[in-house]
Steps between C-alpha positions, in 0.01 A plus 500: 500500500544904447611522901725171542692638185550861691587330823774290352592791302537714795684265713751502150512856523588473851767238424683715210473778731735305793741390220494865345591686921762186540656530142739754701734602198471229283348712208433226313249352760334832513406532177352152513283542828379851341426373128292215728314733737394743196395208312258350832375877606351539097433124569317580873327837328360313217335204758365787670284671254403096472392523871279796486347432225401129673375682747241694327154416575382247233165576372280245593319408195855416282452116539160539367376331123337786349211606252679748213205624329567701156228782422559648119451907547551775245522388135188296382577174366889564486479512888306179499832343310764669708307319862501144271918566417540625899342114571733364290828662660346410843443128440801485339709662790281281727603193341893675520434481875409153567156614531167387379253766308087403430276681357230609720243771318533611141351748271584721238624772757570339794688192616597354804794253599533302812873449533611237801843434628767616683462890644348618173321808676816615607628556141220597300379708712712739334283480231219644620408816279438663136709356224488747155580376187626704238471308123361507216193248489445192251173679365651822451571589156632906470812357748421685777607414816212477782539466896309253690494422855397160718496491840668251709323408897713237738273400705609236788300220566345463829294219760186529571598614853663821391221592271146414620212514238172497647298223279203783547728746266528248235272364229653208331360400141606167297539498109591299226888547399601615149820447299790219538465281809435150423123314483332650765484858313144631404432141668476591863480825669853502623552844518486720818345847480584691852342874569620659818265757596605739754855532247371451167706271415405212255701175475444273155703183541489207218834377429495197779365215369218446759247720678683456837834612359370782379310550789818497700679751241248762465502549936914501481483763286200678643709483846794647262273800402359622806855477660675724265233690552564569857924507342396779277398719769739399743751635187344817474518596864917391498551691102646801687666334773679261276552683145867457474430112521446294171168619390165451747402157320204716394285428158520845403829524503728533160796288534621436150470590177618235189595665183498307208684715232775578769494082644505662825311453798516741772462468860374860611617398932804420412549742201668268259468285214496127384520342198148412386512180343618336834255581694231378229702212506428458869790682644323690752753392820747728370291838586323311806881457642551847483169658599594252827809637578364846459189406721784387740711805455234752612331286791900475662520910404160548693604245804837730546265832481257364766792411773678862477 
């Protein structure tokens, strides 16, 4: 670990530091013990930036599987494309991470992604926001280039103890599935239509294969709503307190914009640019990585402000 690498490196230091005040004249020694103790204090410095940042307060939801949902905004039916290609790089970085990506709810505008496996919330939560395209579309003829945006949610998943739903706020409809999913489609009404009243919130589940399973999938992600729900204003009370972090994980916020002419896509937190064929290739660790470290970065700067 981070702190049985400083303490042997300290007890090193402490070592080259003896043979460096017993050296006595021998010049030769000297040098040796002090090339050795410059080498374990950048060592010992380095391990400690480890330590603090260890021992910043992990947020409790990073181990959780999560629903991405994928909402096409400005830019008609060229906005409807841009959320399918954003499903693409996100299965395909899922896959990139050992994890595994389903379909949950698709139409033309919106889709939705359960992704399990190891601590996904804590990386795509970065995520979270506005993504603009700049291009020019497949159906445009004069050339011109048009700007669409879809907008990425990261919403945890939760138990039924940390969101209740009262079975009084709910009506709960069954229908017959349509599209590709074996025999039972148009057969038997597998689908799951969920409304939650007091929220607004409707739930249309049919890509399980039974009524049970998508039974099951249309509360998970019900759950998954009204919780971010409850995140989202929780985020807009800590915006000021925390704007020097890596964006508020808020919907509404414009975190990158992908040009198409230029093959750049640019990360507005972290003002800078990637190239944009890797991440439509699925390369989307590369700018998570960073917008970590930077998340990291402020959170230590704020922890130093609060204990002067």
């Amino acid at each position: 670990t981070a702190f049985t690498e400083w303490q042997a490196a300290s007890n090193e230091l402490q070592g080259a530091t003896d043979m460096f005040q017993e050296a006595g004249d021998d010049q030769e020694m000297r040098e040796m013990a002090r090339e050795e103790m410059k080498a374990l204090e950048d060592q010992i410095s380095a391990l400690e930036e480890d330590l603090k940042v260890l021992m910043l307060p992990k947020d409790p939801m990073d181990e959780k599987n999560v629903m991405l949902e994928i909402r096409a905004g400005t830019g008609g039916d060229e906005a409807n494309i841009w959320a399918a290609d954003l499903v693409d790089v996100y299965t395909r970085y899922a896959k990139s991470q050992g994890w595994e990506a389903s379909m949950v709810e698709e139409s033309d505008s919106t889709k939705i992604i359960q992704v399990k496996g190891d601590s996904v919330y804590s990386k795509l939560k970065y995520e979270a926001g506005v993504h603009r395209v700049q291009r020019v579309p497949a159906t445009e003829t004069q050339g011109r280039v048009h700007t669409s945006t879809a907008t990425v949610a990261i919403m945890p998943e939760v138990d039924a103890v940390m969101v209740v739903i009262d079975p009084k706020d709910i009506t709960l409809q069954t229908a017959r599935s349509s599209g590709a999913g074996g025999q039972n489609v148009n057969k038997v009404e597998s689908a799951i239509d969920l409304f939650h009243i007091p929220s607004g919130i409707r739930v249309f589940c049919q890509q399980g294969r039974s009524q049970l399973q998508n039974k099951e999938l249309a509360f998970q992600l019900l759950r998954a709503k009204l919780y971010d729900l409850q995140l989202e204003a929780q985020r807009k009370e800590l915006y000021d307190q925390r704007k020097e972090q890596v964006g508020t994980g808020s919907r509404s916020e414009k975190i990158r914009t992908y040009n198409w002419k230029d093959g750049r896509c640019s990360d507005h937190r972290l003002n800078k640019n990637f190239p944009l064929q890797s991440f439509l290739g699925g390369d989307v660790e590369t700018i998570i990585q960073e917008c970590i470290f930077k998340d990291q970065q402020a959170k230590l700067a704020a922890l130093s402000q609060e204990n002067y």
